[in-house]
LUMMIZA-247100 format. One line per field, with one value per atom (N, C-alpha, C, O): residue number from 1; atom name; x, y, z. Coordinates in pm, 1 decimal. Layout:
% residues N
num NUM/...
atome CA/...
x X/...
y Y/...
z Z/...
This chain:
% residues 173
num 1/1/1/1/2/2/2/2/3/3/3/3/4/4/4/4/5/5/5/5/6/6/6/6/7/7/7/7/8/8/8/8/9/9/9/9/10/10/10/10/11/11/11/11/12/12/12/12/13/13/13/13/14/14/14/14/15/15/15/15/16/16/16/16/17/17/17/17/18/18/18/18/19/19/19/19/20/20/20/20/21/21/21/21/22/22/22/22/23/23/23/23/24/24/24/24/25/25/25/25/26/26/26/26/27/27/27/27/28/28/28/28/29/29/29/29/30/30/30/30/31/31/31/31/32/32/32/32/33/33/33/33/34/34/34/34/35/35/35/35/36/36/36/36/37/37/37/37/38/38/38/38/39/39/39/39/40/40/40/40/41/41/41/41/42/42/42/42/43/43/43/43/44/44/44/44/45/45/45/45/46/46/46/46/47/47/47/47/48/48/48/48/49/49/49/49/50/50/50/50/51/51/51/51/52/52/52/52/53/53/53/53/54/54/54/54/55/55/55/55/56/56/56/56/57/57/57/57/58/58/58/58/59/59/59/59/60/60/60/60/61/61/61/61/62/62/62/62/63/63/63/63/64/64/64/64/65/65/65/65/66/66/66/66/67/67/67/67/68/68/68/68/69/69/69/69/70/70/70/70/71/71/71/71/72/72/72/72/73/73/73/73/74/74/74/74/75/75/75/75/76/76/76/76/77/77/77/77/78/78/78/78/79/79/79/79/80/80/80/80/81/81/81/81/82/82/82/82/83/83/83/83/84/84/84/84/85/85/85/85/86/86/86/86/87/87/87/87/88/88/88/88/89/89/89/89/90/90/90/90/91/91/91/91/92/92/92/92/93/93/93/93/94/94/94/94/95/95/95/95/96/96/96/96/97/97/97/97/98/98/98/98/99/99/99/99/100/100/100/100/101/101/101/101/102/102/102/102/103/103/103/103/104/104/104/104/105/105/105/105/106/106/106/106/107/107/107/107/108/108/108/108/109/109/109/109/110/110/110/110/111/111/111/111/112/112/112/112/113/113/113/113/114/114/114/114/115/115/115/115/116/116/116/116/117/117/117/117/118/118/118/118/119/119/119/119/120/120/120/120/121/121/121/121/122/122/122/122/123/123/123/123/124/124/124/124/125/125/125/125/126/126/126/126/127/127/127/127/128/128/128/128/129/129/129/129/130/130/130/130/131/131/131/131/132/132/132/132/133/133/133/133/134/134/134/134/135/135/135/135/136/136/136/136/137/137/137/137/138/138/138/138/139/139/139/139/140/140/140/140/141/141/141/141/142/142/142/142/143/143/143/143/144/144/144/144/145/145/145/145/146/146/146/146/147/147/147/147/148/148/148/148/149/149/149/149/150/150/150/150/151/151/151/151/152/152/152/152/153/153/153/153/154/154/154/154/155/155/155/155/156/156/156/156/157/157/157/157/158/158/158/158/159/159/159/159/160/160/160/160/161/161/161/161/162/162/162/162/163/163/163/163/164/164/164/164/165/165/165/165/166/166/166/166/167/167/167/167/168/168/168/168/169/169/169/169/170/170/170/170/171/171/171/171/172/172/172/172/173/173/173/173
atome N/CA/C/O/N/CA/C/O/N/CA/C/O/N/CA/C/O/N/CA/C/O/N/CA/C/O/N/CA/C/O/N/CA/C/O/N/CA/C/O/N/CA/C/O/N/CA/C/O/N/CA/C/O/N/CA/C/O/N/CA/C/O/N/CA/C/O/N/CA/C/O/N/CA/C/O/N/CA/C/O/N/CA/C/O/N/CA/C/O/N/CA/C/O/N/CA/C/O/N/CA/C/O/N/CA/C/O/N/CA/C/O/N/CA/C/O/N/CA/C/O/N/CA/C/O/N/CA/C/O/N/CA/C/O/N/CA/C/O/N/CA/C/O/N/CA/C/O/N/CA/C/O/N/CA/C/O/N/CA/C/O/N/CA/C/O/N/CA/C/O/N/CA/C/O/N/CA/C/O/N/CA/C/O/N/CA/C/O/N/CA/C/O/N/CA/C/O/N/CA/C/O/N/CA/C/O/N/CA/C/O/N/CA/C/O/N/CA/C/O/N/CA/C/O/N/CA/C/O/N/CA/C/O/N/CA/C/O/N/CA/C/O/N/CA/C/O/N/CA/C/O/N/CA/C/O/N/CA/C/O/N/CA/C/O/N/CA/C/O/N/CA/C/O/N/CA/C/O/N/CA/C/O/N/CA/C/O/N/CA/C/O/N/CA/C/O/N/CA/C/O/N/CA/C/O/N/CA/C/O/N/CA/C/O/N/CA/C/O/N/CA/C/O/N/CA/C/O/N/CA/C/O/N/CA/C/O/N/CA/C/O/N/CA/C/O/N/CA/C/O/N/CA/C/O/N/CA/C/O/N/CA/C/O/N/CA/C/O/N/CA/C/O/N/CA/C/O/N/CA/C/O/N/CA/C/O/N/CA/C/O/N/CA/C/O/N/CA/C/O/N/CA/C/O/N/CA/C/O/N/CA/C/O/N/CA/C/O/N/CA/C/O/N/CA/C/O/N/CA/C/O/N/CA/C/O/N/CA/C/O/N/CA/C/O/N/CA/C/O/N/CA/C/O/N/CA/C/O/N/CA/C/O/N/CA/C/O/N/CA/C/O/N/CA/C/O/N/CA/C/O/N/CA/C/O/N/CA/C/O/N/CA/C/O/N/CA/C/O/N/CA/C/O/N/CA/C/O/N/CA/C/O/N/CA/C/O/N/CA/C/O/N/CA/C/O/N/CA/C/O/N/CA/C/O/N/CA/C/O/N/CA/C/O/N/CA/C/O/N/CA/C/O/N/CA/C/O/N/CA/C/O/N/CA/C/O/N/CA/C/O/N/CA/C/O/N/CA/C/O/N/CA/C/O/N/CA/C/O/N/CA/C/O/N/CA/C/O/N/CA/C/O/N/CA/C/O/N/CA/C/O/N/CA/C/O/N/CA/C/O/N/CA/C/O/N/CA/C/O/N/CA/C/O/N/CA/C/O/N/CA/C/O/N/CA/C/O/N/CA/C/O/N/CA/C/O/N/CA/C/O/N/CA/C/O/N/CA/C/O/N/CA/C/O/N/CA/C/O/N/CA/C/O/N/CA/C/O/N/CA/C/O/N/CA/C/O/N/CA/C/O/N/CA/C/O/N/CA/C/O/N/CA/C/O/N/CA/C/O/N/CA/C/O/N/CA/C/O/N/CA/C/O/N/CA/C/O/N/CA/C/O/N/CA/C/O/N/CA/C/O/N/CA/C/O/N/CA/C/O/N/CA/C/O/N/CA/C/O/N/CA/C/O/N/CA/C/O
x 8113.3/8223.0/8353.6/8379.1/8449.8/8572.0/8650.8/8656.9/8747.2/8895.9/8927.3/8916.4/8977.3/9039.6/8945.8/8992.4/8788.2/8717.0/8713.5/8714.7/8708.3/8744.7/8873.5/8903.9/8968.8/9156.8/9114.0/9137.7/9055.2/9081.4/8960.1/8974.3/8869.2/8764.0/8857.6/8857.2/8914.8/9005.1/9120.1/9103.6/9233.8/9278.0/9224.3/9263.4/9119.9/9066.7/8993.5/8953.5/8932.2/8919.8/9088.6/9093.8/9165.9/9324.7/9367.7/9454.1/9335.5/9424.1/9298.6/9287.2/9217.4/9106.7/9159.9/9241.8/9096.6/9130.3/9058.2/8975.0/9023.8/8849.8/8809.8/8891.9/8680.1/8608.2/8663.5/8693.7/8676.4/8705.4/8580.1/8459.0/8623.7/8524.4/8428.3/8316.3/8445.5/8333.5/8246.4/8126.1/8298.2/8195.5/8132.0/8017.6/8188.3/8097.2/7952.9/7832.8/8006.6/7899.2/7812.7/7690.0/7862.6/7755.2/7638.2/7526.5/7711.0/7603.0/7539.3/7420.3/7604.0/7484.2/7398.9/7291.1/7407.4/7219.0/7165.1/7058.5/7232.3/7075.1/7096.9/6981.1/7163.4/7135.3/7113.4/7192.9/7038.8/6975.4/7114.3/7209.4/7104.5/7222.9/7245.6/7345.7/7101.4/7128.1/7161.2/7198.3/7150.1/7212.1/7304.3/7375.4/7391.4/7502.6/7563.2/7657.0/7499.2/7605.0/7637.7/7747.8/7528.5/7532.9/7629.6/7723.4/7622.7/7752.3/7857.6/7897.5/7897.2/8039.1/8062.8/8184.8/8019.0/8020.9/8114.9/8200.0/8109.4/8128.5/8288.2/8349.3/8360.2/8514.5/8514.0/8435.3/8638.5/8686.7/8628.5/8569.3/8660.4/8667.0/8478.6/8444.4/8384.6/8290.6/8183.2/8060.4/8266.7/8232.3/8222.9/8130.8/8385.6/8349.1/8261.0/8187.9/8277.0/8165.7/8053.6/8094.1/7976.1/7814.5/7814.9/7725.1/7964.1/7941.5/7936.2/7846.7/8030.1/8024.6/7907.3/7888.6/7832.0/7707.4/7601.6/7537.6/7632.2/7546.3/7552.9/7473.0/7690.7/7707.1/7701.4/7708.6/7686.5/7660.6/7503.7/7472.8/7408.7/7296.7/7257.6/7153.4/7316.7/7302.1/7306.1/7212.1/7468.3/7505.7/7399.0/7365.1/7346.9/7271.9/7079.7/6986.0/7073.8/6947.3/6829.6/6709.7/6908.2/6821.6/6838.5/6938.8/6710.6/6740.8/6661.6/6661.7/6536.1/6456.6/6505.6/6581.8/6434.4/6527.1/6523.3/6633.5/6430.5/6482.7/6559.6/6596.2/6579.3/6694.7/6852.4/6949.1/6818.1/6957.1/7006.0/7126.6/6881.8/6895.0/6959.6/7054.9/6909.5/6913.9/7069.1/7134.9/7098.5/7215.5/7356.1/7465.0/7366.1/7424.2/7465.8/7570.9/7331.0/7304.8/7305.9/7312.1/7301.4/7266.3/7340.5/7296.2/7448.7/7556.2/7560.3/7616.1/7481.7/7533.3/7521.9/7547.7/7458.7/7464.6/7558.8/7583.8/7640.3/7819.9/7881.4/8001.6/7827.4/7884.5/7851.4/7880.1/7793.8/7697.9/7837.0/7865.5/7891.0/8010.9/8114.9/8120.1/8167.6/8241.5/8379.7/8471.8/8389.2/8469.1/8565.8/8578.1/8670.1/8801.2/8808.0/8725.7/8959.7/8942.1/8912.9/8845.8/9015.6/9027.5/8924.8/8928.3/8797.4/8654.3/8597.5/8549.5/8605.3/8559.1/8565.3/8467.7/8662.5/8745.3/8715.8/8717.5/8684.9/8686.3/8567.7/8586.7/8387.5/8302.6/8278.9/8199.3/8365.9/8405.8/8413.0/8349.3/8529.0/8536.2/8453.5/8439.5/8386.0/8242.1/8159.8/8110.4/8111.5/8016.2/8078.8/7999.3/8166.4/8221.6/8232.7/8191.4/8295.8/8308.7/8200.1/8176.9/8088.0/8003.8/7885.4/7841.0/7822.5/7740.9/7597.1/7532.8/7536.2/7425.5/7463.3/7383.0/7562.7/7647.9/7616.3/7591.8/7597.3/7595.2/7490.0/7509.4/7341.0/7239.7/7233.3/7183.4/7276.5/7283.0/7391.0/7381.8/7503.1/7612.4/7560.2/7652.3/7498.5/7439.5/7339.1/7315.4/7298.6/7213.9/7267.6/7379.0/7209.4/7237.7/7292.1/7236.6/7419.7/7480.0/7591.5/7583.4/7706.9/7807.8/7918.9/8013.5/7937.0/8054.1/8129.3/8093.1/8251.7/8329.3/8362.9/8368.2/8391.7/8395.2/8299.9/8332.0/8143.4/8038.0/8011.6/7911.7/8091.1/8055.3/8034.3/7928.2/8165.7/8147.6/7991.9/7905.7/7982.7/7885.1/7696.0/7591.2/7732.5/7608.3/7605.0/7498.7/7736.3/7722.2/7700.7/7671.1/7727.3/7679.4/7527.4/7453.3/7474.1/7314.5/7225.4/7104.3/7323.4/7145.9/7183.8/7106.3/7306.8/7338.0/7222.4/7204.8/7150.8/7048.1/6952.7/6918.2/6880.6/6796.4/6847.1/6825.1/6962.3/7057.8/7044.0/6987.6/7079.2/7127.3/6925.4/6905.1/6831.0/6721.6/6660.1/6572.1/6745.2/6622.2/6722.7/6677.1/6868.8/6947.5/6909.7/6933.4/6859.2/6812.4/6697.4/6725.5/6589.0/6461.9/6486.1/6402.8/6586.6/6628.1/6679.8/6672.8/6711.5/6803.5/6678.1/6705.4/6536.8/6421.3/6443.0/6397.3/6506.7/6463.0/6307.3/6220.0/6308.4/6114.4/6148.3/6255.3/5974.1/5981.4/6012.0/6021.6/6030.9/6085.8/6213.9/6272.1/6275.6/6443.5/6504.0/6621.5/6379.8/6408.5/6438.6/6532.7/6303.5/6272.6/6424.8/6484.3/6425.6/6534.1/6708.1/6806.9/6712.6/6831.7/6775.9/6862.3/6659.9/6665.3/6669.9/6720.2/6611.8/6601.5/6672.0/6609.4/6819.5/6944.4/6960.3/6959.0/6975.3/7039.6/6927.0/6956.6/6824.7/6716.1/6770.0/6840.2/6712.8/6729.0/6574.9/6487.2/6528.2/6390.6/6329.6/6411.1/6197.4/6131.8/6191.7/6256.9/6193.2/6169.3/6040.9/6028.2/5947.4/5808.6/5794.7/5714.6/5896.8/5869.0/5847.6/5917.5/5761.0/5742.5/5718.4/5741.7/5677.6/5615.5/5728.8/5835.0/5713.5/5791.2/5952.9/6064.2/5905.2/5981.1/6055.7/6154.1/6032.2/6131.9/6202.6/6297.0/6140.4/6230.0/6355.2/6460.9/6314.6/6422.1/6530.1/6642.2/6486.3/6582.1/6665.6/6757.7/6611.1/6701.5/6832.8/6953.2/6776.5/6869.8/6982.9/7100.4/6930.1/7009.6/7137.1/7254.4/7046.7/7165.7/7253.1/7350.1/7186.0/7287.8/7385.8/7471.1/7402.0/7506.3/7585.3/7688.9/7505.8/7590.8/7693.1/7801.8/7656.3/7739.9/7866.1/7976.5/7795.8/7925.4/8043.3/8140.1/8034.8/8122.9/8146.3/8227.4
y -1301.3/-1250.2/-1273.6/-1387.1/-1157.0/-1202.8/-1231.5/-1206.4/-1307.3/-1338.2/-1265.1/-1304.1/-1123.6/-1038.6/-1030.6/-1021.1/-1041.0/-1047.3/-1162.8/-1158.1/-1271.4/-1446.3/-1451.0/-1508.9/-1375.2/-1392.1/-1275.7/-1304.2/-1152.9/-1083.2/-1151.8/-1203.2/-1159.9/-1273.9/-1406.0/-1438.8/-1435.5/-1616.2/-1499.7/-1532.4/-1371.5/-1350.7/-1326.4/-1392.4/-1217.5/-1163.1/-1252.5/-1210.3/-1407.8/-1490.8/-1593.9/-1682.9/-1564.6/-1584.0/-1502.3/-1551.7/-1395.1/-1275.0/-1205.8/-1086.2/-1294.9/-1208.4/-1191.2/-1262.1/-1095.8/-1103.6/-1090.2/-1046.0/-1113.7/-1079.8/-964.9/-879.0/-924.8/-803.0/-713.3/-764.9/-607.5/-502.1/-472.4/-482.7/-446.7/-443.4/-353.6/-367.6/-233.4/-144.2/-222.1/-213.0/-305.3/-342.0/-462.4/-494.0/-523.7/-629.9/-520.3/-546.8/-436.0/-372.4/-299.0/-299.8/-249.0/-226.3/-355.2/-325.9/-527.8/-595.6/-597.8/-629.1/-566.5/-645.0/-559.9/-583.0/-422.5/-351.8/-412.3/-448.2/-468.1/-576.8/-684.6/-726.2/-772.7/-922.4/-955.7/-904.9/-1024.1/-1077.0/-1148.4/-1186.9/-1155.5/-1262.9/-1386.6/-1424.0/-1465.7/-1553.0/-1567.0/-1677.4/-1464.4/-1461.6/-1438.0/-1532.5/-1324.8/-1336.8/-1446.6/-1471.3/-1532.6/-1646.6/-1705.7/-1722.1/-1722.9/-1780.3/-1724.0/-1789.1/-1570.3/-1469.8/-1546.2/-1647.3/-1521.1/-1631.7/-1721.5/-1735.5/-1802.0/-1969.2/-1900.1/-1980.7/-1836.9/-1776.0/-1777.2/-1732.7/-1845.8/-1795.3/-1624.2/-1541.7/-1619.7/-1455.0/-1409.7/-1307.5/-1500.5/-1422.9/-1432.9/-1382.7/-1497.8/-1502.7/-1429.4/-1436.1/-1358.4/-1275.5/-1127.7/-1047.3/-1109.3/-1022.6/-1005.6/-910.3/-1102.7/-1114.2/-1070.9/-1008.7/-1096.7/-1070.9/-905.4/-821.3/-903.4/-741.2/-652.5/-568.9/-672.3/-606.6/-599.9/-513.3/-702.2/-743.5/-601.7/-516.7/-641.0/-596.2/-371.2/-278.6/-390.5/-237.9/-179.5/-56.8/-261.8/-218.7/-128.8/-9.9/-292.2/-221.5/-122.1/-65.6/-82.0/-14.6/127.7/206.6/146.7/241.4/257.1/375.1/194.2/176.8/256.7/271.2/284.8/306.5/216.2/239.2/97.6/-31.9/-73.9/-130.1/-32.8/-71.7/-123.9/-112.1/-230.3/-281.8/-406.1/-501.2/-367.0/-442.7/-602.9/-625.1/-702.4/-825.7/-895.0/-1012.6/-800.0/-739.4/-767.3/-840.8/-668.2/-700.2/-780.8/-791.3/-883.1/-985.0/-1067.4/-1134.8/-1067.9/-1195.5/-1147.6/-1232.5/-1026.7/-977.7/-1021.9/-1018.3/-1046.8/-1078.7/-1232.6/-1270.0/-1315.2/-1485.9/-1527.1/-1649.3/-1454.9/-1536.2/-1687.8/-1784.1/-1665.0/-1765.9/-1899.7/-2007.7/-1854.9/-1890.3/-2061.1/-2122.5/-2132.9/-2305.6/-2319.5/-2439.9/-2250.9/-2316.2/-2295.5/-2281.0/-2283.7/-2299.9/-2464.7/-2508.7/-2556.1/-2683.1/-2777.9/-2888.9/-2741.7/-2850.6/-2697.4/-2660.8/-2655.1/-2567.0/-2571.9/-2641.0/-2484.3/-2504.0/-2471.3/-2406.8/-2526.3/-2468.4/-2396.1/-2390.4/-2321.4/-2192.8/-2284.1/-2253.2/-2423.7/-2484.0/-2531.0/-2543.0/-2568.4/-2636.6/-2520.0/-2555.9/-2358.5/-2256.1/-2240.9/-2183.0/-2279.1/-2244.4/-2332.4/-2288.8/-2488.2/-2554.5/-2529.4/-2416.5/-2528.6/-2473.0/-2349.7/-2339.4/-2267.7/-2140.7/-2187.6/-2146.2/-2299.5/-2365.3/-2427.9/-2408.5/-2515.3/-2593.0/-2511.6/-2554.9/-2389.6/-2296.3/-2247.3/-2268.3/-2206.2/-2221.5/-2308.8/-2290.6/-2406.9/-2539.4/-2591.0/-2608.6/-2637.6/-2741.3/-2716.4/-2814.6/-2606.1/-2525.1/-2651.5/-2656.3/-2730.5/-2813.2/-2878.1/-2865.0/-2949.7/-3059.1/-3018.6/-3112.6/-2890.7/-2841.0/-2864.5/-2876.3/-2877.3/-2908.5/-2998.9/-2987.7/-3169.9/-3290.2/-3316.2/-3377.3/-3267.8/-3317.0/-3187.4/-3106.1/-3167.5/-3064.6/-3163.4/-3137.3/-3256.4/-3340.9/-3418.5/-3451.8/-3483.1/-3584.5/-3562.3/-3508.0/-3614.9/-3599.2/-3491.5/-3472.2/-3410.3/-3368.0/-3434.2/-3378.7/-3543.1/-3653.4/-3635.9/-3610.8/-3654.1/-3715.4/-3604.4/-3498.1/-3606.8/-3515.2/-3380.8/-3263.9/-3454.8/-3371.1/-3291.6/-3221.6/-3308.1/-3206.9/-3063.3/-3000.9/-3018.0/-2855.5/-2847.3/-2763.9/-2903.1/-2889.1/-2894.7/-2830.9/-2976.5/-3015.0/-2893.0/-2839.3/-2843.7/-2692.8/-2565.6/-2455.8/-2614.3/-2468.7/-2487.3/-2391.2/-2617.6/-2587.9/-2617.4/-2599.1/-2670.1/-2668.6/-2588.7/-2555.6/-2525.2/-2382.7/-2270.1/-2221.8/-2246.7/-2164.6/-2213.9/-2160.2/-2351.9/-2419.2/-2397.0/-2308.8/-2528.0/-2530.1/-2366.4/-2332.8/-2303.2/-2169.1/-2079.2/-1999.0/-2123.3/-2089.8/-2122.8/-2062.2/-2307.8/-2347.1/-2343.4/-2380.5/-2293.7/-2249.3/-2105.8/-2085.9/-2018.3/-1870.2/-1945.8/-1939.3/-2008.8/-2028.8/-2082.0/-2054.8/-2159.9/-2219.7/-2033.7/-2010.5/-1969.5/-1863.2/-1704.6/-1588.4/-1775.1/-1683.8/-1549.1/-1437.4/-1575.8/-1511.5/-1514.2/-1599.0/-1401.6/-1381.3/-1454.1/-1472.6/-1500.9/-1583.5/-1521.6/-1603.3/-1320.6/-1284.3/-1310.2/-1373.2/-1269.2/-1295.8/-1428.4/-1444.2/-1580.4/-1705.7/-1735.5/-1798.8/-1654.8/-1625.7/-1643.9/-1717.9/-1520.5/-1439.4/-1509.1/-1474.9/-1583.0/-1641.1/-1819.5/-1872.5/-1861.7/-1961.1/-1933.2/-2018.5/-1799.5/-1806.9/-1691.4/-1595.4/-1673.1/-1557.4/-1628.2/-1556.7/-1753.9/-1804.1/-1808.6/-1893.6/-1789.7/-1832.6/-1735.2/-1634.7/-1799.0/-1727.2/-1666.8/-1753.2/-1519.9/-1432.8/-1424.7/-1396.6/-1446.9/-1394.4/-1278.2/-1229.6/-1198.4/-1039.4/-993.1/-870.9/-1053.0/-995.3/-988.6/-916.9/-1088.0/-1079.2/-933.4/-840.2/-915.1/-774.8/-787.8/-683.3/-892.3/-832.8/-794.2/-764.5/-793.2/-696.3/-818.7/-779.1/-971.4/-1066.3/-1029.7/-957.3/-1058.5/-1074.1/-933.1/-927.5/-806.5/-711.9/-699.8/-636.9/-758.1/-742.3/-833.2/-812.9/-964.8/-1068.2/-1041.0/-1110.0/-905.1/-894.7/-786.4/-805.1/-684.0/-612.6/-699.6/-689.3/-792.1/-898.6/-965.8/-983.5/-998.3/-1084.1/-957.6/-967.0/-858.7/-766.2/-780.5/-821.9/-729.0/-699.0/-801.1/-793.9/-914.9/-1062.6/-1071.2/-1127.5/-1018.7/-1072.3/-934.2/-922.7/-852.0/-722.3/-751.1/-675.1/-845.3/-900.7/-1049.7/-1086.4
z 8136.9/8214.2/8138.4/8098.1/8113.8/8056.5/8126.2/8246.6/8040.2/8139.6/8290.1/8406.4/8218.9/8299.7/8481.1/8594.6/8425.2/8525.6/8644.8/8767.8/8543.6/8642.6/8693.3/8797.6/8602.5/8693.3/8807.7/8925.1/8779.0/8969.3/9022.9/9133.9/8977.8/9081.5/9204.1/9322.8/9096.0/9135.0/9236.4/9354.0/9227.3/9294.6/9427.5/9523.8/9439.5/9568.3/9617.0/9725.5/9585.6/9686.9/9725.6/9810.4/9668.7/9718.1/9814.7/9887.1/9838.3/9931.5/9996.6/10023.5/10013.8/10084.1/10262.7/10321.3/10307.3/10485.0/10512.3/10433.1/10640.0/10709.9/10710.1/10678.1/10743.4/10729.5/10838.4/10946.0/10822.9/10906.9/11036.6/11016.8/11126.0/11261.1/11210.0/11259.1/11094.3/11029.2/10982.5/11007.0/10911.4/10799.2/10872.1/10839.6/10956.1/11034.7/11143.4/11150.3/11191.9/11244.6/11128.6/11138.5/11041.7/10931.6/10855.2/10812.6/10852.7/10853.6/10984.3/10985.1/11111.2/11221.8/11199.1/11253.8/11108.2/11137.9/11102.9/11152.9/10959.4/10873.2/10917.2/10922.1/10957.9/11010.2/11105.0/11184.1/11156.0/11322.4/11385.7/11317.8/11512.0/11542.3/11478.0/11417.0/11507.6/11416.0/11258.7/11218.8/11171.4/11043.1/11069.9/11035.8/11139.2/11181.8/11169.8/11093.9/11262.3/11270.7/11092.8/11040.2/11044.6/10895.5/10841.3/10795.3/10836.5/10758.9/10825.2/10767.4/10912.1/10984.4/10926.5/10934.5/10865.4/10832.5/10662.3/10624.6/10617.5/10519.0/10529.0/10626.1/10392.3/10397.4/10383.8/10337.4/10446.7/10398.0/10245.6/10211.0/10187.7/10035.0/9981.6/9874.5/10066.7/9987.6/10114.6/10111.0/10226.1/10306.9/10254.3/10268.5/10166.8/10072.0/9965.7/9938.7/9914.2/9773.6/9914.2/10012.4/9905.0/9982.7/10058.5/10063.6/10114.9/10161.4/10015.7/10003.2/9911.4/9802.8/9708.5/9623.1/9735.6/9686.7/9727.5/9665.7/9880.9/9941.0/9923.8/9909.9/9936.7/9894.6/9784.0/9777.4/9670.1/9529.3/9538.7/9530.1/9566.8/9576.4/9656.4/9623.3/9760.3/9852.0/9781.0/9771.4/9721.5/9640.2/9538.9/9531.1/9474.1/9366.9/9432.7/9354.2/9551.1/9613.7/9642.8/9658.1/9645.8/9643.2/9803.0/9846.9/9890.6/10025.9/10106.4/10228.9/9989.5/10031.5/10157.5/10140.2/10282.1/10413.1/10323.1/10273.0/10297.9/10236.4/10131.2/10131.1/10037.9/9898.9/9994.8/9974.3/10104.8/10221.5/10280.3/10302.7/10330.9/10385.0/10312.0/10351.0/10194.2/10088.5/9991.0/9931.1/9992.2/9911.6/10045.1/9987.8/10147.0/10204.5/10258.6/10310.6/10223.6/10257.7/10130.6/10117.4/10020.5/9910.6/9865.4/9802.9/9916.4/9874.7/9979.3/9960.0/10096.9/10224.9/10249.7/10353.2/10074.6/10133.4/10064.2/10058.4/9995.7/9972.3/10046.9/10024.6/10176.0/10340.4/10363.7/10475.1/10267.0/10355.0/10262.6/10307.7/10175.6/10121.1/10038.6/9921.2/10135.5/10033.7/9965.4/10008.8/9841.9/9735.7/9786.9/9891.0/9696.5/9681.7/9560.3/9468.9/9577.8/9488.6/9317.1/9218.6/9354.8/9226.2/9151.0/9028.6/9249.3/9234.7/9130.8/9023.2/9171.3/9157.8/9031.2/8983.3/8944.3/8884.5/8739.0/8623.8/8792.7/8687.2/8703.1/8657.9/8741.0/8705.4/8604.8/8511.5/8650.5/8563.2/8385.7/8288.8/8400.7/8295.1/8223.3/8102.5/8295.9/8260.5/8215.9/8111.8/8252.0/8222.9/8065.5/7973.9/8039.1/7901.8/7786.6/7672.1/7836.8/7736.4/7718.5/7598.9/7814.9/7802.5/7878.5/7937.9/7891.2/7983.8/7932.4/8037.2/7847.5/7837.8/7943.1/8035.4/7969.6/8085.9/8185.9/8261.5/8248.0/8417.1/8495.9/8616.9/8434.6/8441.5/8486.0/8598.0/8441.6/8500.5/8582.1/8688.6/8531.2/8656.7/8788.0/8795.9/8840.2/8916.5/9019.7/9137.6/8960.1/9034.7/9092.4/9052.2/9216.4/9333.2/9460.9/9556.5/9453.4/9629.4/9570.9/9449.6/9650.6/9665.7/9666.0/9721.8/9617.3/9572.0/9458.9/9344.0/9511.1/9354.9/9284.8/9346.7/9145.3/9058.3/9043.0/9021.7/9065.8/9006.4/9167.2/9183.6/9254.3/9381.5/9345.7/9346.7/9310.7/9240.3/9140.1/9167.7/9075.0/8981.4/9076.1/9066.1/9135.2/9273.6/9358.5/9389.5/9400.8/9492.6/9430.5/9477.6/9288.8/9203.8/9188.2/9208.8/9149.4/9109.9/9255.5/9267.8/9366.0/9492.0/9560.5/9650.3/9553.8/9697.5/9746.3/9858.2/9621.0/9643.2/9713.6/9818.9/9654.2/9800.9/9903.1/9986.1/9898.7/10087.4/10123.5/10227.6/10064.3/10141.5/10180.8/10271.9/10093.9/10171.1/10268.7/10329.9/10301.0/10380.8/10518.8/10626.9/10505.1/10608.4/10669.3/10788.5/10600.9/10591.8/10674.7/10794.3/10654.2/10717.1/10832.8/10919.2/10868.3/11010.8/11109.4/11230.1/11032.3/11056.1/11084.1/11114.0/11056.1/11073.4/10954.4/10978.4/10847.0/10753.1/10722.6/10740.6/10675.4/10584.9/10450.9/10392.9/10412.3/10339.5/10174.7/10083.0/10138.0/10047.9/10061.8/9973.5/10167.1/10147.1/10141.4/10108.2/10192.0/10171.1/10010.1/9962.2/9927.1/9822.6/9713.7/9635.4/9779.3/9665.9/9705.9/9640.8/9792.9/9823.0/9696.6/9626.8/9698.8/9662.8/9509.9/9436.7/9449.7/9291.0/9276.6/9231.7/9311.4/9263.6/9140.1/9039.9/9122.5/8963.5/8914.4/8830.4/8895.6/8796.6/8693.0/8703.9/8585.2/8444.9/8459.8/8457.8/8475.5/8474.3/8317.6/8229.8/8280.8/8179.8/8144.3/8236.7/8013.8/7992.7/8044.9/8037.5/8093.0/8108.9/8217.5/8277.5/8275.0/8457.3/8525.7/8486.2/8617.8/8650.2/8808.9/8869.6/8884.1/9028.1/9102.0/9047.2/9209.1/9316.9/9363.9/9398.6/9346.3/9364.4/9232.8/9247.7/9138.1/9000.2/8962.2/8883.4/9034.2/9041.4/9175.4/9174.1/9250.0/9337.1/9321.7/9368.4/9235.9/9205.7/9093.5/9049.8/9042.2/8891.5/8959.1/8941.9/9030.0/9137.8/9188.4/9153.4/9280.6/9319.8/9253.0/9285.7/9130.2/9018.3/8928.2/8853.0/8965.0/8934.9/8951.5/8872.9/9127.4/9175.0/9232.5/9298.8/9188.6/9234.1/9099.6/9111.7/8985.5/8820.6/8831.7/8778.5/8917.0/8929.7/9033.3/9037.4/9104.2/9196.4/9220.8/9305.8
């Protein structure tokens, strides 16, 4: 991702506003009440990220119903300790300077310094086994828990194609 991409990324979660009454009734087709509620828990700005997520692929002809589920929750356990824009930001950094480092400071509790680094590498668990409290299926638990995996080139089943879709349109927004 270049610069230009991380400075309007870092703005539009600055000046984000809530979703428009359209676009909230356009997720309740795909989300149950109870995901609903999960989408809620969501700041403005990472309410967008997940609708934009979600409309890329959409646009894109990708409308497998758990692809939806999961393109909209994907993010949803950096709802369980969430960032600030600044947290966001120096990860951003970390992933540059010292990306071997992210791996271990990623482990343990949400404390201290290494919190950001802890909510970047277990959000995908937290956020599946919040999806499973939330009666997601166990593909869209799936694909919310392995959005960051790094995929084989060989990977081929129906899971590792919908997760590459996924991380698509998660790296486009």
């Amino acid at each position: 991702m270049g610069v230009s991409y991380r400075a309007g990324q870092f703005w539009r979660l600055l000046k984000a506003s809530e979703l428009p009454d359209a676009a909230q009734a356009e997720i309740a087709t795909v989300l149950t009440p109870r995901q609903q509620q999960l989408f809620a828990c969501f700041t403005a700005g990472d309410q967008w990220h997940s609708y934009q997520v979600w409309r890329m692929l959409q646009a894109a002809g990708h409308t497998h119903p758990d692809l939806q589920v999961a393109a909209l929750l994907h993010d949803v356990g950096k709802t369980r300790a969430p960032l600030t824009v600044w947290e966001r930001s120096l990860i951003v950094l970390a992933q540059k300077l010292c990306p071997r480092k992210l791996a271990a400071w990623g482990q343990g509790e949400a404390r201290g310094w290494k919190r950001p680094f802890v909510v970047k590498a277990q959000h995908p668990a937290w956020g599946a086994a919040m999806a499973a409290q939330a009666g997601c299926s166990s593909l869209a638990m799936t694909l919310i828990a392995r959005h960051q995996d790094v995929l084989p080139e060989t990977a081929v089943s129906e899971t590792d194609q919908l997760l590459r879709w996924l991380q698509w349109a998660d790296d486009q927004n």
